[in-house]
N, CA and C atoms as an extended XYZ file, in Angstrom:
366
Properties=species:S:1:pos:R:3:atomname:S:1:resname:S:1:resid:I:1 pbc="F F F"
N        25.388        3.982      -24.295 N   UNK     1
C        25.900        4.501      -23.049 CA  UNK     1
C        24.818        5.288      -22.313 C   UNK     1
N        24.180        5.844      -22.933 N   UNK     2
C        23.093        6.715      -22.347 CA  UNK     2
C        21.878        6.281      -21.723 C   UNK     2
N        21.390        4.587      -22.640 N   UNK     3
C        20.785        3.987      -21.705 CA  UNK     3
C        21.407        2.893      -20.949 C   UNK     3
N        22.645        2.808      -20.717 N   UNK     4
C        23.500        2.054      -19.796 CA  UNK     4
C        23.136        3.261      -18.593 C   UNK     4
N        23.227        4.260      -18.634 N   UNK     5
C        23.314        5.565      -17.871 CA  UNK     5
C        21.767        5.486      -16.847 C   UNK     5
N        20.860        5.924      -17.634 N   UNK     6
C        19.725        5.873      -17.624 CA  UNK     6
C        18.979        4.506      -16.705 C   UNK     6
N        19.236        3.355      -17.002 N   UNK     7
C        18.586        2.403      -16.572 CA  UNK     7
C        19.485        2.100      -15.013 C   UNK     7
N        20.431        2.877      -15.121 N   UNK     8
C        21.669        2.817      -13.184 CA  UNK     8
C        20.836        3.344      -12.918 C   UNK     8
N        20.576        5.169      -13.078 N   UNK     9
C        19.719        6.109      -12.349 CA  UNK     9
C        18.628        5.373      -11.753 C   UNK     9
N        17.807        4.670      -12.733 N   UNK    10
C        16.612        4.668      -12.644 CA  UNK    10
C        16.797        3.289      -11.068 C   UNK    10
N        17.380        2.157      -11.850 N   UNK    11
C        17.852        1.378      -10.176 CA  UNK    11
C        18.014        2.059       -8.937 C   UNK    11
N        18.724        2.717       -8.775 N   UNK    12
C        19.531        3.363       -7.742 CA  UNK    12
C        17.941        4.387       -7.121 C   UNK    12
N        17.277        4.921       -8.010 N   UNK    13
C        16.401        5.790       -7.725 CA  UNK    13
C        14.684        5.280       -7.394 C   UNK    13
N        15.000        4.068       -8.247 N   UNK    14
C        13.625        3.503       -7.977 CA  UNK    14
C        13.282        2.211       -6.593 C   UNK    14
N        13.916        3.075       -5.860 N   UNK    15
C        13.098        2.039       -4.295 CA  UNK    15
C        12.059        2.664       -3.490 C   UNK    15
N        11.940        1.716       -2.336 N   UNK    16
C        10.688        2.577       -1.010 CA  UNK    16
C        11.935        2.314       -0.404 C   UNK    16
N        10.890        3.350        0.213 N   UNK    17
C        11.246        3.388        1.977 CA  UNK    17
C         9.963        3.458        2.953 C   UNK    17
N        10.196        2.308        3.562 N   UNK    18
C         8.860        2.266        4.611 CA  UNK    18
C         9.587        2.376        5.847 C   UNK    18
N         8.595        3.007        6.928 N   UNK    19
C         9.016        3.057        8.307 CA  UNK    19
C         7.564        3.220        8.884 C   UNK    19
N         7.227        2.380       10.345 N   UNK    20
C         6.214        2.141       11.148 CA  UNK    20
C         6.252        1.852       12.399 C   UNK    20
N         5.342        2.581       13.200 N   UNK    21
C         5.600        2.877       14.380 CA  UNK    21
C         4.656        1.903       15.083 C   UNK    21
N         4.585        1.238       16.558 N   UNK    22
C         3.748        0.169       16.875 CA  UNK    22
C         3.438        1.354       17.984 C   UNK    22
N         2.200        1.358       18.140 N   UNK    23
C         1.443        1.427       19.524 CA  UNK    23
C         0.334        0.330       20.328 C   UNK    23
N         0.010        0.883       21.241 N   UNK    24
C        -0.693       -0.388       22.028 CA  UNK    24
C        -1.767        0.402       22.424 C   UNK    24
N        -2.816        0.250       22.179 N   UNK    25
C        -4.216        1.062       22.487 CA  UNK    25
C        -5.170       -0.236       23.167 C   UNK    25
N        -5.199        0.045       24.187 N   UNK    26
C        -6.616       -0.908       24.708 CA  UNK    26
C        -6.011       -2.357       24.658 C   UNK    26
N        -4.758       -2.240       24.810 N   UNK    27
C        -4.868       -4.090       24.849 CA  UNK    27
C        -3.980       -4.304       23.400 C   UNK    27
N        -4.700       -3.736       22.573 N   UNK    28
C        -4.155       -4.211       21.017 CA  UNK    28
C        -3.282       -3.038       20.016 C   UNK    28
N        -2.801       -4.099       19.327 N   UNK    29
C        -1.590       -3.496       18.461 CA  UNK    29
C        -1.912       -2.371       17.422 C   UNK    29
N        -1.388       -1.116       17.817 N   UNK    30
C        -1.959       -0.618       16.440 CA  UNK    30
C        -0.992        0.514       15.679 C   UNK    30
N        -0.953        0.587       14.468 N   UNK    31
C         0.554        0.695       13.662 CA  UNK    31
C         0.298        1.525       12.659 C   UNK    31
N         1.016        2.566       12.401 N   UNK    32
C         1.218        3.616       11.566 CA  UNK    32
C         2.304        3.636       10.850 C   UNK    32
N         1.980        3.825        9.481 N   UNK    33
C         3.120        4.035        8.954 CA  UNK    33
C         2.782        4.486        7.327 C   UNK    33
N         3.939        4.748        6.489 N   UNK    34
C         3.902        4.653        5.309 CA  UNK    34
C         4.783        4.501        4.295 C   UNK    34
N         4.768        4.610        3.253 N   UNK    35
C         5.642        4.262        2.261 CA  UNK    35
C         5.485        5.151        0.956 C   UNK    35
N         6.795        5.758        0.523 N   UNK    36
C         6.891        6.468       -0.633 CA  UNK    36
C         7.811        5.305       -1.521 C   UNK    36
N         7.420        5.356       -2.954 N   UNK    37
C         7.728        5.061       -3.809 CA  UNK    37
C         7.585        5.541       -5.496 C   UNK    37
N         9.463        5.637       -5.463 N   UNK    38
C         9.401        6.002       -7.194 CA  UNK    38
C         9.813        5.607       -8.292 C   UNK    38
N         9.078        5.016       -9.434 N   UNK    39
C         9.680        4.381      -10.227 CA  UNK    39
C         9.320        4.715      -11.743 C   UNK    39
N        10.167        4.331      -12.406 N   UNK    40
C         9.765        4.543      -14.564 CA  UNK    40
C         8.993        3.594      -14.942 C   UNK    40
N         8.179        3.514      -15.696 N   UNK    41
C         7.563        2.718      -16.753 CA  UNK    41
C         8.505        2.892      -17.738 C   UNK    41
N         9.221        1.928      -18.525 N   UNK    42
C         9.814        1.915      -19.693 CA  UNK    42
C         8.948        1.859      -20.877 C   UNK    42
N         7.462        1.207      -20.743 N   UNK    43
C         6.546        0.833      -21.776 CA  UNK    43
C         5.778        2.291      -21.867 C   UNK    43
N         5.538        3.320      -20.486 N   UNK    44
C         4.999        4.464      -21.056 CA  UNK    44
C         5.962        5.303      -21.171 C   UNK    44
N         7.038        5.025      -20.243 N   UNK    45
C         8.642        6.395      -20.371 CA  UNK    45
C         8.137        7.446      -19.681 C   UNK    45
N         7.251        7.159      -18.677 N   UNK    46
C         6.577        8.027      -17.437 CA  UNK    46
C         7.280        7.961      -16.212 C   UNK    46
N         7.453        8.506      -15.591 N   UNK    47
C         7.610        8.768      -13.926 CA  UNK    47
C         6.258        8.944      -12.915 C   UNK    47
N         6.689        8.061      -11.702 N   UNK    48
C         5.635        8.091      -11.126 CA  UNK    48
C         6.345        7.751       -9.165 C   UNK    48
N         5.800        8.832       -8.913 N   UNK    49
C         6.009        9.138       -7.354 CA  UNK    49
C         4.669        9.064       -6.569 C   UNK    49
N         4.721        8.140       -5.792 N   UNK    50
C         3.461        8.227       -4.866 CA  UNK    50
C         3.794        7.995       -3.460 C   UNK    50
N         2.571        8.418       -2.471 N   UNK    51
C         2.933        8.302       -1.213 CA  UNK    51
C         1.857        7.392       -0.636 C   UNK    51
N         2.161        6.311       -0.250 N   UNK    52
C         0.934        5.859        0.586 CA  UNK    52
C         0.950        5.401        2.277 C   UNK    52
N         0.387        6.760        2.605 N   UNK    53
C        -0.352        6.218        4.297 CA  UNK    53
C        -0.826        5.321        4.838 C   UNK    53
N        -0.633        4.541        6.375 N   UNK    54
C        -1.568        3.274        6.092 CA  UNK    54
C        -1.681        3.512        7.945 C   UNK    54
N        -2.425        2.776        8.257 N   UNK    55
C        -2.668        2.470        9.356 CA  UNK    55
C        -3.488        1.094        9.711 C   UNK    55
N        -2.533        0.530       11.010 N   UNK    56
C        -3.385       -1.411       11.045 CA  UNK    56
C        -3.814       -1.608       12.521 C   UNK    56
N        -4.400       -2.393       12.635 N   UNK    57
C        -4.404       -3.138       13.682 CA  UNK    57
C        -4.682       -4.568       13.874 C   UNK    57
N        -3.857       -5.459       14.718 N   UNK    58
C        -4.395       -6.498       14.874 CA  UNK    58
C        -5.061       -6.710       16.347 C   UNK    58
N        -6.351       -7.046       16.117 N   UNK    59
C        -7.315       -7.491       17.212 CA  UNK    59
C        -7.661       -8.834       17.432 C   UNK    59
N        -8.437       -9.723       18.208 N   UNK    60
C        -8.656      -10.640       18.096 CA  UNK    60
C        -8.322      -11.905       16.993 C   UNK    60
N        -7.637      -11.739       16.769 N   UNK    61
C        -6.986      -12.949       15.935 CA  UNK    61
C        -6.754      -12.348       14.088 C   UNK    61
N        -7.500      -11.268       14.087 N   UNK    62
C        -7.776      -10.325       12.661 CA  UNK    62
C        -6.862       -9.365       12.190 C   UNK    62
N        -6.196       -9.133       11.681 N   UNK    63
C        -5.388       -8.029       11.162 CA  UNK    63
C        -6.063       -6.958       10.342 C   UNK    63
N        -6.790       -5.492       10.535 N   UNK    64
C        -7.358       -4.986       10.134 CA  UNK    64
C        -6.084       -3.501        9.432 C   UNK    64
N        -6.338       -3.490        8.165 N   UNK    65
C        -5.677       -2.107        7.347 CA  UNK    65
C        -6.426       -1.174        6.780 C   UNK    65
N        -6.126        0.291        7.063 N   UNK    66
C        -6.521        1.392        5.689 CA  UNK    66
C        -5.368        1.918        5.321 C   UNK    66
N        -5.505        2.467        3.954 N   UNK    67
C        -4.146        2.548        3.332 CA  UNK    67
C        -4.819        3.661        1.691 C   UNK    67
N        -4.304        4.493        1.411 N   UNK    68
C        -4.174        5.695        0.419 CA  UNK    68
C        -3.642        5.405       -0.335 C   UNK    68
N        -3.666        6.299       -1.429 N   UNK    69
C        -2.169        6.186       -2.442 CA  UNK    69
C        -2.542        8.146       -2.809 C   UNK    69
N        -1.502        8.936       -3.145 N   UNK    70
C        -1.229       10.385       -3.185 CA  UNK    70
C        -0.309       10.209       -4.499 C   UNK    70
N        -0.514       10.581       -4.895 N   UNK    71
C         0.100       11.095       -6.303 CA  UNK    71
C         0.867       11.920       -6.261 C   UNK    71
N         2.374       12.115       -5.998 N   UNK    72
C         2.971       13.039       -5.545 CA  UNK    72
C         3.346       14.092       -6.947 C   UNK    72
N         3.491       13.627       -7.549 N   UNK    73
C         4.380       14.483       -8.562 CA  UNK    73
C         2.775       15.117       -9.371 C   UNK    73
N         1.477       14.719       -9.309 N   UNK    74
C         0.558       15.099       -9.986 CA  UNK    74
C        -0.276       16.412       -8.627 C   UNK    74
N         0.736       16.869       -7.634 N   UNK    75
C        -0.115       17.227       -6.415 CA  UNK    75
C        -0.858       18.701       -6.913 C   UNK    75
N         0.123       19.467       -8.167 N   UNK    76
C        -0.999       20.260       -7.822 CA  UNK    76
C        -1.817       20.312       -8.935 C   UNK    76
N        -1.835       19.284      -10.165 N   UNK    77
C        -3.144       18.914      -10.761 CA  UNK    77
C        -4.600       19.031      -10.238 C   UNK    77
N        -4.683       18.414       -9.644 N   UNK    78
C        -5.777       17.938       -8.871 CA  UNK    78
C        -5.582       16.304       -8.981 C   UNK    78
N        -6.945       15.700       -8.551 N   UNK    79
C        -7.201       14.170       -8.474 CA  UNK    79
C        -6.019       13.299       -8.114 C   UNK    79
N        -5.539       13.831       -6.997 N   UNK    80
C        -4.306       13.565       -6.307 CA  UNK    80
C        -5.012       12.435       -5.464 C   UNK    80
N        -6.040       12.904       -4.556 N   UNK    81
C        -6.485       11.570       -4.116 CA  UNK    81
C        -7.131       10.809       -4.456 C   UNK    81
N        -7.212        8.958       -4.646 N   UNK    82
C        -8.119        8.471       -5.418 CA  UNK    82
C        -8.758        7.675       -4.519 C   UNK    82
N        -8.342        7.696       -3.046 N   UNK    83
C        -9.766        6.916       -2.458 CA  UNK    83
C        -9.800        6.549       -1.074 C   UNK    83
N        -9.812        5.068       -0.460 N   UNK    84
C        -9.183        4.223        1.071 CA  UNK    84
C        -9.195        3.198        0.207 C   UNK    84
N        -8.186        2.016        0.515 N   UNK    85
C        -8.365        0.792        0.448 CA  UNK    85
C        -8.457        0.371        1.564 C   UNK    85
N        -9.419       -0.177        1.911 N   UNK    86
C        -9.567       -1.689        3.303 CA  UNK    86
C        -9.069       -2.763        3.504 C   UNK    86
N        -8.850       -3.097        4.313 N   UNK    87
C        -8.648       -4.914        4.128 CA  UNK    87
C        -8.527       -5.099        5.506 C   UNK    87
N        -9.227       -6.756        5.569 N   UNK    88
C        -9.030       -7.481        6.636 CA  UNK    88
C        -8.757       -8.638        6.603 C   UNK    88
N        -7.710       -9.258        6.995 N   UNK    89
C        -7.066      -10.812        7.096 CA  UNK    89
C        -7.437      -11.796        8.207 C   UNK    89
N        -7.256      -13.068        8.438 N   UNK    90
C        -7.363      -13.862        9.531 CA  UNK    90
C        -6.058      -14.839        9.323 C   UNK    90
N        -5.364      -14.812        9.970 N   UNK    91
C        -4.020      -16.021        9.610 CA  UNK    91
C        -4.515      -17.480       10.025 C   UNK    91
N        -4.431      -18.621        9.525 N   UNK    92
C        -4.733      -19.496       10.175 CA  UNK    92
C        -3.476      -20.352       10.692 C   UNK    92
N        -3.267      -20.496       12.101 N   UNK    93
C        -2.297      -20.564       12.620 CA  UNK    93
C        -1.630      -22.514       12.187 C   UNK    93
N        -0.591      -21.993       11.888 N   UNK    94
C         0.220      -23.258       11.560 CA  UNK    94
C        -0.091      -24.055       10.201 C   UNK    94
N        -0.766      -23.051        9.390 N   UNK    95
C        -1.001      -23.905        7.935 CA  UNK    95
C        -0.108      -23.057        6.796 C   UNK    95
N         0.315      -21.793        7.064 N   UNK    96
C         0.404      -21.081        6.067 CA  UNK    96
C        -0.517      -20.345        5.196 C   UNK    96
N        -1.763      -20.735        6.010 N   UNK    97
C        -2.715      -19.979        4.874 CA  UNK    97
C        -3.875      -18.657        5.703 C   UNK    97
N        -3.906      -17.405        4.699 N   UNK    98
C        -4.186      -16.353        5.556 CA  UNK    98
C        -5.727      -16.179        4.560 C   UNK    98
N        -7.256      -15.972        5.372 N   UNK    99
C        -8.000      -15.534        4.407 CA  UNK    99
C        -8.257      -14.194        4.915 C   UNK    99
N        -8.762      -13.483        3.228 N   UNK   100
C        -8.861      -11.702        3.604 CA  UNK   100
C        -9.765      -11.804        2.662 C   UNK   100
N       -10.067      -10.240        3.299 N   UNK   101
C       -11.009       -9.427        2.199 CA  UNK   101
C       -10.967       -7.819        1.762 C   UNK   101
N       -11.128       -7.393        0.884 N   UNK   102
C       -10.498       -6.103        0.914 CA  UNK   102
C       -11.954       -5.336       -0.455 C   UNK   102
N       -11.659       -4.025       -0.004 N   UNK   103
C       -12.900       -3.220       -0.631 CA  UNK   103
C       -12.265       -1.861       -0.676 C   UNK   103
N       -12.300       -0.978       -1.816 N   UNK   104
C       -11.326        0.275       -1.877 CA  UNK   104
C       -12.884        1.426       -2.367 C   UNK   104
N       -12.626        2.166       -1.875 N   UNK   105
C       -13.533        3.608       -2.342 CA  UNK   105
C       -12.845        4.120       -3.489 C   UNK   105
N       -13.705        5.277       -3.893 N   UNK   106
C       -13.199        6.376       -4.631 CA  UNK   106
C       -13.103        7.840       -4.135 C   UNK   106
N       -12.582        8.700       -4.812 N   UNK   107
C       -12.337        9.657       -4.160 CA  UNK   107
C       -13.446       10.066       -3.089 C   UNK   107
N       -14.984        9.957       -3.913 N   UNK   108
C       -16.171       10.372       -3.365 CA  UNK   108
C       -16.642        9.107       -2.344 C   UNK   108
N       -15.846        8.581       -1.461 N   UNK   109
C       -16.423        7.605       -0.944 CA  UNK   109
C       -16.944        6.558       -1.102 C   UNK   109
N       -17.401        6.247       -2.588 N   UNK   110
C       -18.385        5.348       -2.984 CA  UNK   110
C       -17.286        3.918       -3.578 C   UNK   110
N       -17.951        2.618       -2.907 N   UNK   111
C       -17.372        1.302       -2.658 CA  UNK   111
C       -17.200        1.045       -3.815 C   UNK   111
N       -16.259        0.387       -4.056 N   UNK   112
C       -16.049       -0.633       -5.637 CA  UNK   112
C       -16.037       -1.672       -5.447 C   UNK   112
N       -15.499       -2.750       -6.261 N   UNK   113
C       -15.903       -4.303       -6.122 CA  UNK   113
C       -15.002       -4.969       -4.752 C   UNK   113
N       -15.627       -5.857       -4.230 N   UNK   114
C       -15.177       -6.269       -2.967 CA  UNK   114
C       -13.933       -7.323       -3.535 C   UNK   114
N       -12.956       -7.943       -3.041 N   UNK   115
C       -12.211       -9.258       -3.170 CA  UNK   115
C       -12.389       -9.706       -1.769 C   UNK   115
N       -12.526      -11.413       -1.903 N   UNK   116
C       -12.386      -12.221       -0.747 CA  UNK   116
C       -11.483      -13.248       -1.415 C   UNK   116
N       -10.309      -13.861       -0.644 N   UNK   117
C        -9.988      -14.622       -1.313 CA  UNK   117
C        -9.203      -15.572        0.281 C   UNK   117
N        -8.057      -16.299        0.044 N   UNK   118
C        -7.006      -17.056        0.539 CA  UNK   118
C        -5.939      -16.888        0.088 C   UNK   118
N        -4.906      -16.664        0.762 N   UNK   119
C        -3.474      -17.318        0.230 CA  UNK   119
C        -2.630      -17.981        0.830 C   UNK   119
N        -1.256      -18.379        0.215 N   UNK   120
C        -1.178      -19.546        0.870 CA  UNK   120
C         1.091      -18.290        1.248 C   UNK   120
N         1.322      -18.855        1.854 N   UNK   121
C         2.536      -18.077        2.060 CA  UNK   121
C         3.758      -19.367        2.812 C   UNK   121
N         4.759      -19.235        2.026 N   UNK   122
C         5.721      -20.661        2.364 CA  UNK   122
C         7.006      -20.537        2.341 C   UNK   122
């Protein structure tokens, strides 16, 4: 009963909520927003609350993002922040297939390994 109990809470408790605002700067689209999310690990039996900020734009045919992650429940530890992630997409119109690339820092600014890839979306 207790983990009949336990695993409701954790449903009921473990969603996001995103909300984003569109503006128009210069012609082009550009969008704020973010998303908190909280959920259990059953394999560590940890809790974990984070907040992540983001901000986009699409320009010339490109969809450009930066985006955080905040450690909410670790805030007054320290090493709350761990960096930016980047990314930039190109959709290719009428195939389903979008190519990107994305590159994330660390706290201290400094780049980590790049991804370029494709995907396909259907």
């Amino acid at each position: 009963m207790k983990l009949a109990a336990t695993v409701a809470a954790t449903l009921i408790m473990a969603s996001s909520a995103v909300s984003a605002m569109d503006f128009t700067v210069a012609g082009q689209t550009l969008s704020a927003g973010g998303k908190a999310d909280l959920n259990y690990d059953t394999g560590t039996e940890l809790w974990a609350m984070e907040f992540i900020p983001s901000v986009g734009m699409n320009a010339w045919g490109t969809d450009f993002k930066a985006s955080t992650t905040f450690d909410v429940i670790n805030l007054n530890e320290g090493d709350v922040f761990q960096g930016v992630d980047l990314e930039a997409g190109y959709t290719i119109m009428g195939t389903g297939l979008r190519a990107y690339g994305e590159i994330g820092t660390d706290a201290d600014f400094e780049f980590g390994d790049a991804t370029v890839g494709v995907s396909f979306s259907f």
